[in-house]
N, CA, C and O of each residue as an XYZ file, in Angstrom:
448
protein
N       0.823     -1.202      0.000
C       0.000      0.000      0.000
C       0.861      1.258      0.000
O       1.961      1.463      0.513
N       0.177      1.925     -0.611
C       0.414      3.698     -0.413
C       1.347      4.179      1.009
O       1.151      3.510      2.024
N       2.315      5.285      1.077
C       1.902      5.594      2.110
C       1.250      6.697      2.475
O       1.239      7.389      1.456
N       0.765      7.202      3.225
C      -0.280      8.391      3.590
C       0.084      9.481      4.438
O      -0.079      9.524      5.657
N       0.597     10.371      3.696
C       1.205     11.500      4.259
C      -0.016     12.360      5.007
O      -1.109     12.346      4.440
N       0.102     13.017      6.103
C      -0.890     13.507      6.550
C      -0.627     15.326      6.185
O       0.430     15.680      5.663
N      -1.432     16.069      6.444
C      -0.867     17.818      6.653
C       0.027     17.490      7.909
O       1.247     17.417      7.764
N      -0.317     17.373      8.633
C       0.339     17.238     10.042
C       1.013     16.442     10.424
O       1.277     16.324     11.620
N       1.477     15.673      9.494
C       2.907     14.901      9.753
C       4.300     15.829      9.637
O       4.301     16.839      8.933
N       5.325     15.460     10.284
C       6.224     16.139     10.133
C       7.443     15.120      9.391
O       7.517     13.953      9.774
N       8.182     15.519      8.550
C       8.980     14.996      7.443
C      10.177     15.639      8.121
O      10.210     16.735      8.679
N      11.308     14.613      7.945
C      12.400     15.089      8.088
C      13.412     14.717      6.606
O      13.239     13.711      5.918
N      13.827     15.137      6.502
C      14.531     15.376      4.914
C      16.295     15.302      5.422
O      16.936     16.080      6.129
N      16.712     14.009      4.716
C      18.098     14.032      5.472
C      19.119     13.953      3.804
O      18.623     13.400      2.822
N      20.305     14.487      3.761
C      21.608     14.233      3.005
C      20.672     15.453      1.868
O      20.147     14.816      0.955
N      20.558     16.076      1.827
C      19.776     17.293      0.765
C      20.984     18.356      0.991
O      20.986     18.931     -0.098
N      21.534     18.676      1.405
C      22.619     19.839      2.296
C      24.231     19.047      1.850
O      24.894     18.542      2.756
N      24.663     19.017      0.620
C      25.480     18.463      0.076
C      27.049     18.979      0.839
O      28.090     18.323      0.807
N      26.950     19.650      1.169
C      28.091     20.567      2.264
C      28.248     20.074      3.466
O      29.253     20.436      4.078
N      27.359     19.177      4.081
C      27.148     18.985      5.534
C      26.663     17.879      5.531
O      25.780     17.381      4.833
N      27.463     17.368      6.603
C      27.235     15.592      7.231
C      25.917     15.809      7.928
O      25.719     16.503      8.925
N      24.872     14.954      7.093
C      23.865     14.787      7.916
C      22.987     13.357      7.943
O      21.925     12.963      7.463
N      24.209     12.734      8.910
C      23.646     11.174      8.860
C      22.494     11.111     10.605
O      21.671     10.210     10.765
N      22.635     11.811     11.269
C      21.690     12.013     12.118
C      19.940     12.526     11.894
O      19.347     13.156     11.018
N      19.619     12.003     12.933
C      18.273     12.594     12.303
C      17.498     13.917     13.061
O      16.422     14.490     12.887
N      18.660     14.079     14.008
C      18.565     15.112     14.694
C      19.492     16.539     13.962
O      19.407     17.530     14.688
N      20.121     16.708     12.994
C      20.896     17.179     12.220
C      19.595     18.245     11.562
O      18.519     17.893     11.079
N      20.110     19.559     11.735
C      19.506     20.798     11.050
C      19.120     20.654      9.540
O      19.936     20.327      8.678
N      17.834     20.920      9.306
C      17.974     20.735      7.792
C      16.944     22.070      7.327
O      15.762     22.339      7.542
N      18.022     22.714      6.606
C      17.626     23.895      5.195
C      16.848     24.760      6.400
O      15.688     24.997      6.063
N      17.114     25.169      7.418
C      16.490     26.084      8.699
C      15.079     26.235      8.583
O      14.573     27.357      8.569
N      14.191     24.864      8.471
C      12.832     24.729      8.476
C      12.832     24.035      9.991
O      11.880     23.343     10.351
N      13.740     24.228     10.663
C      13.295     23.550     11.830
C      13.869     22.204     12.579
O      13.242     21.259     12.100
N      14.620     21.827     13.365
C      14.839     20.925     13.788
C      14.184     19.517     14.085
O      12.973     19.614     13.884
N      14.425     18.647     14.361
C      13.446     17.259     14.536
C      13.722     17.690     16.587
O      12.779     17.562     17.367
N      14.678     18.012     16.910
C      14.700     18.462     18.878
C      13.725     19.439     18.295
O      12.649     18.862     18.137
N      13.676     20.708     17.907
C      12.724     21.740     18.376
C      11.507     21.527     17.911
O      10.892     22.589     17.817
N      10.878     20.572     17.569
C       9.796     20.110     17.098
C       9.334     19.013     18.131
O       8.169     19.013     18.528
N      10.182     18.144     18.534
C      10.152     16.807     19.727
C       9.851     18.231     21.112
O       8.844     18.126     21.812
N      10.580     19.137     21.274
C      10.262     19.316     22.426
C       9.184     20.133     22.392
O       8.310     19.762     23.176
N       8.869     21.292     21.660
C       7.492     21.521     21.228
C       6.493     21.171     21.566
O       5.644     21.904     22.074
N       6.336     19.593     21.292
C       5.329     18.612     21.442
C       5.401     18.072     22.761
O       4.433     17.431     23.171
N       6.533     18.255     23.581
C       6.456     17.764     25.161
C       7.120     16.457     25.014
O       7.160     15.836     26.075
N       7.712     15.796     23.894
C       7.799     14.422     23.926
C       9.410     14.314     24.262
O      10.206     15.163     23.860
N       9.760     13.274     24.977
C      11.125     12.847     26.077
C      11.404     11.556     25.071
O      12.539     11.081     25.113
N      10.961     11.282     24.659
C      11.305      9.287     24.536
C      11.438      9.569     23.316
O      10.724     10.474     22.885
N      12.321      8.936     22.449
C      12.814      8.667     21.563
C      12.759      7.197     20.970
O      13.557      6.314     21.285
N      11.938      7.080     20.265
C      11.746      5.006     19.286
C      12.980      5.303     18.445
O      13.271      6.497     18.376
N      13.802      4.401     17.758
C      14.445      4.640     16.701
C      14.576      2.874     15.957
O      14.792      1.840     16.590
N      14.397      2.997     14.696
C      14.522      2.120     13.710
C      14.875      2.701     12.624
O      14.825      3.931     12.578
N      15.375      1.840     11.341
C      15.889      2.192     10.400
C      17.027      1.348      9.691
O      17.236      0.175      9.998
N      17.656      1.936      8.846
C      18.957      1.639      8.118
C      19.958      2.953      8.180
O      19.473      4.064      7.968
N      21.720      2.769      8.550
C      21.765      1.677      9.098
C      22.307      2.002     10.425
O      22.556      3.116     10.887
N      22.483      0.556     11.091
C      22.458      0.607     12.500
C      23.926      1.486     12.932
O      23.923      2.483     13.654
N      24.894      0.996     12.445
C      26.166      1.655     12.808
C      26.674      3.164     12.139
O      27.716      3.750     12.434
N      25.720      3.579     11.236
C      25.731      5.239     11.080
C      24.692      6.124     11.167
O      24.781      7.086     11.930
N      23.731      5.941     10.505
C      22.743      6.854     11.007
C      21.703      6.698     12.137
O      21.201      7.714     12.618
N      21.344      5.424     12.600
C      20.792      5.403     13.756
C      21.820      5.573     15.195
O      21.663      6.158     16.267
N      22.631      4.968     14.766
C      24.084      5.324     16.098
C      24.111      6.814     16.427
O      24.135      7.314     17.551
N      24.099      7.710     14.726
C      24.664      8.967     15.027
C      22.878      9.334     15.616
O      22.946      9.974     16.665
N      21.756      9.137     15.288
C      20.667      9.557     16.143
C      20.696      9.220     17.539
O      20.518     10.048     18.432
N      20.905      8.087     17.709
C      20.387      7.465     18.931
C      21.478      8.559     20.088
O      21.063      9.106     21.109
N      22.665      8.620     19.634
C      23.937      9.680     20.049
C      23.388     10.924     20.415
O      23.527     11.339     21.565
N      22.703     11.642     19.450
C      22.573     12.670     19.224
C      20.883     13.065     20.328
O      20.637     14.066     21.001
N      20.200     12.054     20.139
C      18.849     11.946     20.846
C      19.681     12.109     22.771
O      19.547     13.066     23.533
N      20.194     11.267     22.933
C      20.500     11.109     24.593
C      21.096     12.175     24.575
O      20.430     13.093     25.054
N      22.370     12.525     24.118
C      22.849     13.497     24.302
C      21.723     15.709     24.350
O      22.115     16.855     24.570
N      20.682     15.222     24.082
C      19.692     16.051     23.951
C      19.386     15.871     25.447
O      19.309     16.968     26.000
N      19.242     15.117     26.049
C      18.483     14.654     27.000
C      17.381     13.729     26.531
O      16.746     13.662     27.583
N      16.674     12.919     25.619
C      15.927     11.882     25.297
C      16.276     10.571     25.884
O      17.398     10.104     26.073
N      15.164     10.082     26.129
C      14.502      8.803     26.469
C      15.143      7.912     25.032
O      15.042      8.370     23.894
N      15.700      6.781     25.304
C      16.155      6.352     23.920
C      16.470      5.065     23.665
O      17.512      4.471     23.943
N      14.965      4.458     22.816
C      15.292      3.264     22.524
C      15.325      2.584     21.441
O      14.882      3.282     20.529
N      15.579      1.738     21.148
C      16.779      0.617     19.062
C      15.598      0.141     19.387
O      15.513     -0.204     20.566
N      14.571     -0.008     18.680
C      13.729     -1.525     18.018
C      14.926     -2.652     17.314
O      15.150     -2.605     16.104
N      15.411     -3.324     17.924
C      16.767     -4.498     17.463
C      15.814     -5.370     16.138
O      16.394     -5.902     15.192
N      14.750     -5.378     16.249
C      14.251     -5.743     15.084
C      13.722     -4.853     13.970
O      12.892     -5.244     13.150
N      14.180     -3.800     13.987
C      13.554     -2.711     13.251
C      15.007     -1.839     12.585
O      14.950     -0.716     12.084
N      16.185     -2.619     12.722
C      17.250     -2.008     12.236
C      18.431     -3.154     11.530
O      18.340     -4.300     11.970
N      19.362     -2.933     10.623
C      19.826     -3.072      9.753
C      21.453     -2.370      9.554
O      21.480     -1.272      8.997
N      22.934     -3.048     10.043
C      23.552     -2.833     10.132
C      24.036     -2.965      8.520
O      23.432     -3.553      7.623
N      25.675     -2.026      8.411
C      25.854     -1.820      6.920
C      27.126     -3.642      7.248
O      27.395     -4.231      6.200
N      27.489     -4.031      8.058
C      27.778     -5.311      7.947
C      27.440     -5.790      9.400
O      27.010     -4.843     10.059
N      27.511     -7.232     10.271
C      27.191     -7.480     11.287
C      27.871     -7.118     12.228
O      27.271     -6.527     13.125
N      29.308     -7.327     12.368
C      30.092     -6.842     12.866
C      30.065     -5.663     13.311
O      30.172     -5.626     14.537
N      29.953     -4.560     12.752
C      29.708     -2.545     12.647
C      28.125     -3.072     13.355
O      28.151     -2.657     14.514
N      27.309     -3.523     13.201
C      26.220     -3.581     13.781
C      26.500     -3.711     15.247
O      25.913     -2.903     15.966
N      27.196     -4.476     15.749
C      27.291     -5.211     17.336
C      27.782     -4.155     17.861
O      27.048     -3.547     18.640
N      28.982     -3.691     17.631
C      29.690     -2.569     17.725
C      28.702     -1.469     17.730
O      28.643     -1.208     18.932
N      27.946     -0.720     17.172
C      27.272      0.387     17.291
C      26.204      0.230     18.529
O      25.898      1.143     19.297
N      25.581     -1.431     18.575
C      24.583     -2.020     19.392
C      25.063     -1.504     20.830
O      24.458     -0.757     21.598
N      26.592     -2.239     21.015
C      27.315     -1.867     22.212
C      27.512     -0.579     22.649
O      27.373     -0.285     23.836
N      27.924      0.482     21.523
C      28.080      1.720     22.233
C      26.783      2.315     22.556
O      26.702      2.811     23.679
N      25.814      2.364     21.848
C      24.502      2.949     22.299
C      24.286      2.505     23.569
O      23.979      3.271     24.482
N      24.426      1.307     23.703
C      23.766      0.544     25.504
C      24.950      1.234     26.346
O      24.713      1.274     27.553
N      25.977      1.694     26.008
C      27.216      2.473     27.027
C      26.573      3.855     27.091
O      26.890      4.517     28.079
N      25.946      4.270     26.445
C      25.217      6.304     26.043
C      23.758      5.348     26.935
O      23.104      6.332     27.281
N      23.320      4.686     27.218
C      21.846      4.467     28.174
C      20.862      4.124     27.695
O      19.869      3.816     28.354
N      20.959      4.097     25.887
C      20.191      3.533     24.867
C      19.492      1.976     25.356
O      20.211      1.148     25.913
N      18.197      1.728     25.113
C      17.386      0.942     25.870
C      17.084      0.186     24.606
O      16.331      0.818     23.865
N      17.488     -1.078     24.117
C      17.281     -2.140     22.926
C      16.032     -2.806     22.960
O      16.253     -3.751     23.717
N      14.369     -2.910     22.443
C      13.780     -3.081     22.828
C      13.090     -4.229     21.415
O      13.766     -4.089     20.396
N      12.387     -4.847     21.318
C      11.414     -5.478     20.349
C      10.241     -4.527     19.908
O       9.494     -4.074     20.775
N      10.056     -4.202     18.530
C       9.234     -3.503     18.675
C       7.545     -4.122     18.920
O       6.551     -3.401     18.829
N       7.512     -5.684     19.260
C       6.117     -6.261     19.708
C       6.009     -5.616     21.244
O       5.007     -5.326     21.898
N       7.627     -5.487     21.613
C       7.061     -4.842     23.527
C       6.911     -3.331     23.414
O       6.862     -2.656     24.442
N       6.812     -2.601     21.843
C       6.441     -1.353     22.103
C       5.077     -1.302     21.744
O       4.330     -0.460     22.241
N       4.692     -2.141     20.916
C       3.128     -2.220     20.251
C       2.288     -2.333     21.346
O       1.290     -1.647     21.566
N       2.914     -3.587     22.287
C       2.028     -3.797     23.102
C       1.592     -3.245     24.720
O       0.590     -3.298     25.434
N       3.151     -2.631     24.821
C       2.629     -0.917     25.969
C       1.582      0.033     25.358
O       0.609      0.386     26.024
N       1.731      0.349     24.391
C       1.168      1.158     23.186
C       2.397      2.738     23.456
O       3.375      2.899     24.186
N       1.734      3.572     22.522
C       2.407      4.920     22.630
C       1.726      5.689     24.184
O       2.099      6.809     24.533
């Protein structure tokens, strides 16, 4: 299926800024606004993260999220290292930063 963009979804637009490393997803983009000044805006602390891949751009989020002060947790099934090895390794340093590795069936089923 489709996916279904809402008005009120918020899009983050990453590697557009050919000048600037922006493998985070917390990383400034084109001064429409931050993904922090938008998270805190909204009151929200906790941080989900999934994606591709595990040892650069979710590492450099998950980094970048705690270091904000966020709540911060890897769906381990919801991510995708660029080899296994760089995967374990990124796995490990996040759980050293306080990063919380979770299934995303035990986030479905707390709910949001």
């Amino acid at each position: 299926p489709d996916l279904v963009v809402l008005p009120s979804d918020y899009i983050i637009r990453k590697g557009e800024l050919h000048d600037q490393d922006q493998i985070s997803a917390f990383s400034d983009h084109k001064g429409i606004g931050s993904l922090n000044e938008f998270l805190s805006k909204a009151g929200i602390r906790r941080v989900i993260l999934a994606g591709v891949a595990t040892d650069s751009s979710v590492l450099a989020s998950a980094q970048d999220a705690v270091s904000r002060g966020y709540e911060v947790e890897v769906l381990v099934d919801g991510v995708r290292g660029t080899d296994d090895k760089k995967a374990e390794v990124a796995i490990e340093k996040m759980k050293q930063h306080g990063v919380k590795m979770v299934l995303s069936e035990e986030v479905i089923s707390r709910g949001l």
